[in-house]
C-alpha positions in Angstrom: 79.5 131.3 110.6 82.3 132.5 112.6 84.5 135.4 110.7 87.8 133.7 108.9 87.1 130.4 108.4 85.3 130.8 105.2 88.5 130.6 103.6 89.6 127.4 106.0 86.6 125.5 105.1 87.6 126.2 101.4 90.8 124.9 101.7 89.6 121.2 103.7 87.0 121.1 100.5 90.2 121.9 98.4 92.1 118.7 99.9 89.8 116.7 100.5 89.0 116.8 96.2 92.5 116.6 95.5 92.8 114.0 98.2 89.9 111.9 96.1 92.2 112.9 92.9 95.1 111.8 94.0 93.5 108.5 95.3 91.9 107.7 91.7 95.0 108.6 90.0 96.8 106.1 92.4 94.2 103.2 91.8 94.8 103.9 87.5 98.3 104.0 87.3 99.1 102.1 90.2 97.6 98.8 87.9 99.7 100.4 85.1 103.6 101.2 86.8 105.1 99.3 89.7 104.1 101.9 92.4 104.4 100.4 95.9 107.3 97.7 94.0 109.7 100.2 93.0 113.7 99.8 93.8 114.8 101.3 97.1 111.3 99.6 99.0 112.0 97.9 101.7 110.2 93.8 101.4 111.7 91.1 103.7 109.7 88.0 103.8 110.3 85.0 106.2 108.5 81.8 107.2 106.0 83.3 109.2 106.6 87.3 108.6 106.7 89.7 106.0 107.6 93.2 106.6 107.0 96.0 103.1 108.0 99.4 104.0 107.8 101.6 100.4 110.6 103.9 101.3 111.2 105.0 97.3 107.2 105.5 96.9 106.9 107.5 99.9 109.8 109.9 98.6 108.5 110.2 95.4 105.0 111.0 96.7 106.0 113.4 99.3 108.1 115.2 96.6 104.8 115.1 94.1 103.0 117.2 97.2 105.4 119.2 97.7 105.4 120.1 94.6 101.7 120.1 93.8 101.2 122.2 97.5 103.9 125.0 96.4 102.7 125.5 93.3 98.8 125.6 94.3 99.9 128.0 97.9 101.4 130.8 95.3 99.4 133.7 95.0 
């Protein structure tokens, strides 16, 4: 193995399991809150279009990562 990426390799096994976590977690309480249908997401439906853009879900995700990455990056 080349020297230094022991501890790369680590970390794409680390997100790749809280990848699968998150995913899980998003199938059981996606069926339980309005994720993806929240206020602030963009749906506009027409004869033969609909366009859904989850601008409020994607916030509140990225600010769940953020989050989860600053707290899991401290050493």
């Amino acid at each position: 193995m080349i020297p230094g990426f022991d501890s790369f390799a680590k970390m794409i096994i680390l997100f790749g399991v809280v990848l699968v976590l998150l995913g899980g977690l998003f199938l059981v309480v996606g069926k339980l809150l309005y994720i993806g249908r929240l206020p602030g997401d963009i749906y506009i439906q027409r004869k033969s279009f609909s366009f859904y853009f989850p601008l409020t879900t994607s916030i509140i995700i990225s600010i769940i990562l953020t989050l989860l990455f600053t707290l899991f990056s401290r050493r």
